[in-house]
Every structure is written in C-alpha cells, then in structure tokens.
C-alpha positions as CSV (number, residue, x, y, z in Angstrom):
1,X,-22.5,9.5,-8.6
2,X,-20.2,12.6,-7.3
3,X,-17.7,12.1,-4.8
4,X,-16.9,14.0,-1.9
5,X,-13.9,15.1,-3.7
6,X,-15.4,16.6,-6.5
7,X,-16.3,19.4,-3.8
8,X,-13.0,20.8,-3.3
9,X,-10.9,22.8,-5.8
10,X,-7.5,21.2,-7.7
11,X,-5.5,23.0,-5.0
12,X,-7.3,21.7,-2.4
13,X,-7.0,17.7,-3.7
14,X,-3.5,18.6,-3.9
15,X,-2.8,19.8,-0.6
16,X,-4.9,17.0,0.5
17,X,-3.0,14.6,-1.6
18,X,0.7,16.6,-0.4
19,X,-0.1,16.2,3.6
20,X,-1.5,12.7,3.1
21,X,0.2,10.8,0.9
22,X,3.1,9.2,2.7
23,X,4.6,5.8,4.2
24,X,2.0,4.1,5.8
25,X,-0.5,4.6,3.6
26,X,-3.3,2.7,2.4
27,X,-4.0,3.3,-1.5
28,X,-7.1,1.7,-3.7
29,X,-5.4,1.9,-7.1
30,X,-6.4,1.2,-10.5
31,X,-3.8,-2.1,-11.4
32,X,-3.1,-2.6,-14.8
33,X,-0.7,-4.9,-14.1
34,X,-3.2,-7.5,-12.4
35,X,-4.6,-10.6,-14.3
36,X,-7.3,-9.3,-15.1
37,X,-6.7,-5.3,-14.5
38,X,-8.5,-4.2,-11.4
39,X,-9.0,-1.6,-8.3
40,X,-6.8,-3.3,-5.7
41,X,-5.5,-2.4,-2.1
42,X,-1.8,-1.4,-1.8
43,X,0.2,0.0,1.2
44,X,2.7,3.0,0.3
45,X,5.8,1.8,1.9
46,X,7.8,4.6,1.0
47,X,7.0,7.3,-1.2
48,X,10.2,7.6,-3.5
49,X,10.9,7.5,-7.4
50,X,9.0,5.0,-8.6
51,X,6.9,4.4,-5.4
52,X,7.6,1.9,-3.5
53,X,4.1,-0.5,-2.6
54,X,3.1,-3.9,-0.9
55,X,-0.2,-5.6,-2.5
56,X,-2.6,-5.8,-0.1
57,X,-4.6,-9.3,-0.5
58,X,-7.7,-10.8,0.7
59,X,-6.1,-14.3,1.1
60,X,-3.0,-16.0,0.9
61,X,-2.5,-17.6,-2.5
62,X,-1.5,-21.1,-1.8
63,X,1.8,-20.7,-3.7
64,X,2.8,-18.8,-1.0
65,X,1.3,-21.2,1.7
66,X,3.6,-23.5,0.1
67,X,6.7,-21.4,0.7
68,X,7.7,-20.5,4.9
69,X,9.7,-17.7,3.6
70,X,6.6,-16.3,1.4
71,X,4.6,-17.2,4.4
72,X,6.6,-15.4,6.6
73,X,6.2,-12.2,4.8
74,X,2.5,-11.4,5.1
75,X,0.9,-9.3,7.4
76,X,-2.4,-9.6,8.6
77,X,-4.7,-6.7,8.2
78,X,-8.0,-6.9,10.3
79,X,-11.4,-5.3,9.5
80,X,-12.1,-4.6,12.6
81,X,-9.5,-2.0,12.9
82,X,-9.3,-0.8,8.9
83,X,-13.1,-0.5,8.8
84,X,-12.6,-0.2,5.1
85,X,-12.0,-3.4,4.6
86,X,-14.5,-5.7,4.4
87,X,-12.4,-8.6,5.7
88,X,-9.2,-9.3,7.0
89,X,-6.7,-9.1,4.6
90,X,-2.8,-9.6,4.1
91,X,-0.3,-7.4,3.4
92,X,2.0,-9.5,0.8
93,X,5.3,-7.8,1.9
94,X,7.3,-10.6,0.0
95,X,7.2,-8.5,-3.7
96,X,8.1,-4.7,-3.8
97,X,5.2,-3.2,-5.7
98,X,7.0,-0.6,-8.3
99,X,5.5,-0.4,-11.4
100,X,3.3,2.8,-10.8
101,X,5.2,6.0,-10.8
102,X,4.5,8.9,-8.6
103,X,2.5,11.2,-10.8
104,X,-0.1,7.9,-12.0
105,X,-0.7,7.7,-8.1
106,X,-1.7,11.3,-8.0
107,X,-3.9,11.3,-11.2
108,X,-5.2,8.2,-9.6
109,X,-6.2,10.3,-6.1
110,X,-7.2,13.4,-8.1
111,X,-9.9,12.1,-9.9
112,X,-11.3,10.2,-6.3
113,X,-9.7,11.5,-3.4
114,X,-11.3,8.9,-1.9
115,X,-8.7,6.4,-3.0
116,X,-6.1,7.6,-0.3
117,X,-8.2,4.8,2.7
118,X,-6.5,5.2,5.2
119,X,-3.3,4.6,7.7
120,X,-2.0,1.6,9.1
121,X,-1.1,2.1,12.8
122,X,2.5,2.6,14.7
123,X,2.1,-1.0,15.8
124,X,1.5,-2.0,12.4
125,X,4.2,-0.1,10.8
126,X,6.7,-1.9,13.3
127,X,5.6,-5.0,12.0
128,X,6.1,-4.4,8.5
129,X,9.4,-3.3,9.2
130,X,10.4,-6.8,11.2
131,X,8.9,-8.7,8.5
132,X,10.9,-6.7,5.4
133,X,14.0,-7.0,7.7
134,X,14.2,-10.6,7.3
135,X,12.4,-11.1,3.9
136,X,14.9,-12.4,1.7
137,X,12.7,-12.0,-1.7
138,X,13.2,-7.6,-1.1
139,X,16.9,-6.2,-2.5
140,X,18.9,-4.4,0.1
141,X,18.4,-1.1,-1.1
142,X,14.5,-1.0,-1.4
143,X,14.3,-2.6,2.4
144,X,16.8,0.0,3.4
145,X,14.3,2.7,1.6
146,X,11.1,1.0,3.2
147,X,12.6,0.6,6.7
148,X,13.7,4.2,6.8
149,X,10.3,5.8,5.3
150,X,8.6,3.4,8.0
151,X,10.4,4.4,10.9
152,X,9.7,8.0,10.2
C-alpha cells in the first residue's frame, strides 16, 4: 500500500526530513537492537553524531518499578495529546538510546516519511530536561548535549 511519501520527489523527503528532524522529535524506527527486532517509538533528544534517543514504551517494565531512580526517569506520554499513540506511553529517559547513526535514521524516513510522528510540546520538553538533570544513569556529557538541544 503507497504512502503519502511515495508522492514527493527525493528532494522533497529530504527537505522534509532537513526542516523536521530535530530535538523533540518523535521517531517510529525499525530496532534491531530489540529482543525480538521491531518498529518501536523513540524521542530524538538531540540530533548529534550518533543520535542521541530515549525509548519510548508502552509500560513500565517492573525492573524499573523496582528501582525509584529508574522510576524517576520516565515520562508520561498521553494519547490524548500524541493522537498517534494508541495509549499512554512512557518516555524511558533512564538509557541514552545511541546505537543508530544519523544516516540509518534518514534511510529509515526516506523510505516512509511517515516515520517522523510528531513533536512533543514546550511543556514536555521542560520535563524531559528536569528529569535528565537529575538522572544519575545518563553521563555528563550526553545530558549536557540533551539539555542544550532541548532547550533550543
């Protein structure tokens, strides 16, 4: 079944992918790195080399419900504002997502430009940026990289 994207020319996918893909971002990427591999949520907290991303889950595992630090660092998406969600979900902002680099992502949107979702709100970015501020699982330099991107 043809996407909307497969409408629009290569240079107009990338502009499209150049004036949208940035901090803030909601992705649905291919993860080969999940058990099993699968199409998964991610936010683009900042867009640097590799990409830096949070995994966006349905639920809590209850590993982290076992840990207040873990617990501390998830952020609650709801469906009723990110209608393309089909439940609320959590960002997991407790693991730095970095194992995709910039040109997969772009493949990735190229062949569905659909995969770029949407963006997470001022309000929303504020929070993420509290919660990696005091999440002690993130290494000073990548929090420094997602707070600045964030802010912006």
């Amino acid at each position: 079944m043809p996407t909307v994207g497969d409408y629009f020319s290569a240079a107009e996918k990338q502009e499209h992918i150049d004036t949208e893909l940035r901090s803030g971002r909601i992705l649905y990427l291919y993860c080969q790195f999940t058990d099993p591999p699968k199409d998964k949520f991610l936010l683009l907290a900042c867009r640097s080399d590799p990409p830096l991303l949070f995994m966006i889950n349905s639920e809590i595992r209850g590993f982290i419900r076992r840990r207040p630090d873990l617990l501390s660092s998830q952020v609650r998406l709801k469906a009723s504002v990110y209608n393309f969600l089909s439940h609320d979900s959590f960002i997991d902002c407790s693991e730095v997502i970095n194992r995709f680099g910039e040109e997969a992502i772009i493949n990735q949107i190229l062949s569905d430009v659909g995969r770029i979702k949407g963006k997470i709100s001022r309000a929303m970015k504020r929070e993420v940026v509290a919660v990696v501020k005091k999440a002690r699982t993130i290494t000073p330099a990548d929090k420094e990289l997602i707070i600045q991107a964030l802010k912006q």
